[in-house]
VMD Tcl script that draws the C-alpha trace (Angstrom):
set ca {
  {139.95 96.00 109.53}
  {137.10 96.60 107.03}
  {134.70 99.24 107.02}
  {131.81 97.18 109.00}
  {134.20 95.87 111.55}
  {135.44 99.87 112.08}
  {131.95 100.64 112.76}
  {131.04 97.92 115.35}
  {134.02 98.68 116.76}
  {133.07 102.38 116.94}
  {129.01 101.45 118.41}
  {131.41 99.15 120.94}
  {133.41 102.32 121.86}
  {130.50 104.83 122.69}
  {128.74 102.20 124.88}
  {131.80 101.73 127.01}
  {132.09 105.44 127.00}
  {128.13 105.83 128.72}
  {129.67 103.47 131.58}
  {128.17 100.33 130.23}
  {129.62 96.72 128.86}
  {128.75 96.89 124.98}
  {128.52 92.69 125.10}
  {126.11 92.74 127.65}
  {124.01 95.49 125.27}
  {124.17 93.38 122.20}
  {121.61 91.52 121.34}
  {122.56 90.07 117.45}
  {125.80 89.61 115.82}
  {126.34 87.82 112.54}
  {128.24 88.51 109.48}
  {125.74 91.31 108.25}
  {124.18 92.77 111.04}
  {124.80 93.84 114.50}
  {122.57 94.99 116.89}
  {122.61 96.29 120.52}
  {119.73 97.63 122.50}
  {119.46 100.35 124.85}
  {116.94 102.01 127.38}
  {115.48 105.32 127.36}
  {113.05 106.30 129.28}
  {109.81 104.27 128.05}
  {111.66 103.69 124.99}
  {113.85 101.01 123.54}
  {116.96 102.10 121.31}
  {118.82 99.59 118.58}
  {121.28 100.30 116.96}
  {122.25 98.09 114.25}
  {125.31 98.09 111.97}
  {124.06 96.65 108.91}
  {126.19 95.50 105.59}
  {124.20 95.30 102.11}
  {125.36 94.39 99.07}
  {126.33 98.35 98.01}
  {127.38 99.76 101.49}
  {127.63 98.94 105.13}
  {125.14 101.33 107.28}
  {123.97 102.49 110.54}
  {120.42 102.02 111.88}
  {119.20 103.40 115.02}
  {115.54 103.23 115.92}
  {113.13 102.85 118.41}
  {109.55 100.76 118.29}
  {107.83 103.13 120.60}
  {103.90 101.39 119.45}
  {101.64 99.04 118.05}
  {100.19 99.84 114.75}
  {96.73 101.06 115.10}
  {93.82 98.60 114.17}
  {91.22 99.99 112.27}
  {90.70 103.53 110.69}
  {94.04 105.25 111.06}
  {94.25 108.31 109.08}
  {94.03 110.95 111.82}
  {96.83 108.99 113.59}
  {98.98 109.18 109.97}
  {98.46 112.29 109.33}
  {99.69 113.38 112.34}
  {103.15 111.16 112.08}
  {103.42 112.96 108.56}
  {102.86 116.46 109.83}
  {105.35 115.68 113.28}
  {108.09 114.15 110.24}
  {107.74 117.49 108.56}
  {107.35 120.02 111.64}
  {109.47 118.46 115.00}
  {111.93 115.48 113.47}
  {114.83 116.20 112.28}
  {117.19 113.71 110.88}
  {114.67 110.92 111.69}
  {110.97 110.09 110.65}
  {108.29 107.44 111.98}
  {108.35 104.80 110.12}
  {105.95 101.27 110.52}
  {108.02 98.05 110.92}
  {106.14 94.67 111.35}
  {103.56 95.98 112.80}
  {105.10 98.81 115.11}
  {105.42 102.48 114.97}
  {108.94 103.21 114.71}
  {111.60 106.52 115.03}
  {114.22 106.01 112.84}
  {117.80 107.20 111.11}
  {119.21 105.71 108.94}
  {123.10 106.52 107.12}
  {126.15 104.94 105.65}
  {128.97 104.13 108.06}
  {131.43 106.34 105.92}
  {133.16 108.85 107.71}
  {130.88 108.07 111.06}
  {132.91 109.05 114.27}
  {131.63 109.69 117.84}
  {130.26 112.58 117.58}
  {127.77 112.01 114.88}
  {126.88 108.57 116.52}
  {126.35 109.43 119.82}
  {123.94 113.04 118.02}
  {122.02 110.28 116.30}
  {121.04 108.28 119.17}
  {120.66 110.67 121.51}
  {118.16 112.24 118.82}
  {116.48 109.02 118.27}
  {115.87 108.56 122.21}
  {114.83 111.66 123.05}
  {112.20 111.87 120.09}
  {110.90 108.74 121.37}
  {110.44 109.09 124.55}
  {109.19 112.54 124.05}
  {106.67 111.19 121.98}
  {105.40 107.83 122.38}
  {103.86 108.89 125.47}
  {101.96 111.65 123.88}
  {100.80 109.88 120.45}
  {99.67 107.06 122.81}
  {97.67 109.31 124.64}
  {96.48 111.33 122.15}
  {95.17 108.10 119.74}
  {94.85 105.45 121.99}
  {97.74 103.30 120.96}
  {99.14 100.66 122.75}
  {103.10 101.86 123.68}
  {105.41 98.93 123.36}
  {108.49 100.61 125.80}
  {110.89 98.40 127.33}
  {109.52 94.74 126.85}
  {110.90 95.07 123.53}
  {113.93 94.76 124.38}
  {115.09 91.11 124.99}
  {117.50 88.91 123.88}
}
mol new
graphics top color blue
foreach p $ca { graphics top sphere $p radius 0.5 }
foreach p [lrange $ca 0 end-1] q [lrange $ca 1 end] { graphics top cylinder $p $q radius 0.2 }
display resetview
């Protein structure tokens, strides 16, 4: 068993663990990347096992909202200052054209601990959050209809 086959194996593991069928979670599965979605209060979780060229790696993140139209800067600089002052282990990120929570690590030495701290850090910062920052700029949240097949 290689090191990216241990891993899905491992993501398989905890979601049978919180009570639910990790096949019926997963959304994506082809030779480099694996992906199975969650729910969290407003927010969607994925967690991918990716494999690159150098390393295989976990990815768990959240698209919590649209990217603002227009001028943005007081809505940056707050992400920044929240990446520096509340996050830990995770940042915002923008992917396509969606705010994002994110962690990102190699698959070495993973186990079920440190998965199940990562996503349960990734939820709770985004759904702790998204509700606020959508509030407090105006944004759009994106929540749950993000996550389909």
């Amino acid at each position: 068993m290689d090191v990216c086959d241990r891993a899905v194996g491992l993501v398989d593991l905890w979601i049978a663990d919180m009570g639910l069928d990790p096949d019926t979670h997963r959304l994506t599965s082809h030779d480099s990347r694996v992906v199975w979605g969650l729910q969290k209060g407003s927010a969607a979780i994925y967690i991918a096992i990716v494999s690159l060229a150098d390393s295989v790696y976990l990815h768990v993140y959240s698209p919590i909202l649209k990217r603002p139209t227009g001028s943005a800067e007081a809505f940056y600089l707050r992400l920044l200052e929240l990446n520096a002052t509340e996050l830990t282990n995770c940042a915002f990120a923008i992917e396509d054209d969606h705010i994002v929570v994110l962690s990102q690590r190699k698959v070495k030495g993973l186990d079920l601990v440190e998965l199940e701290e990562v996503v349960l850090n990734i939820s709770g910062n985004a759904d702790r959050l998204d509700d606020a920052l959508s509030e407090e700029f105006g944004v759009e949240m994106l929540g749950s209809a993000r996550l389909l097949k």
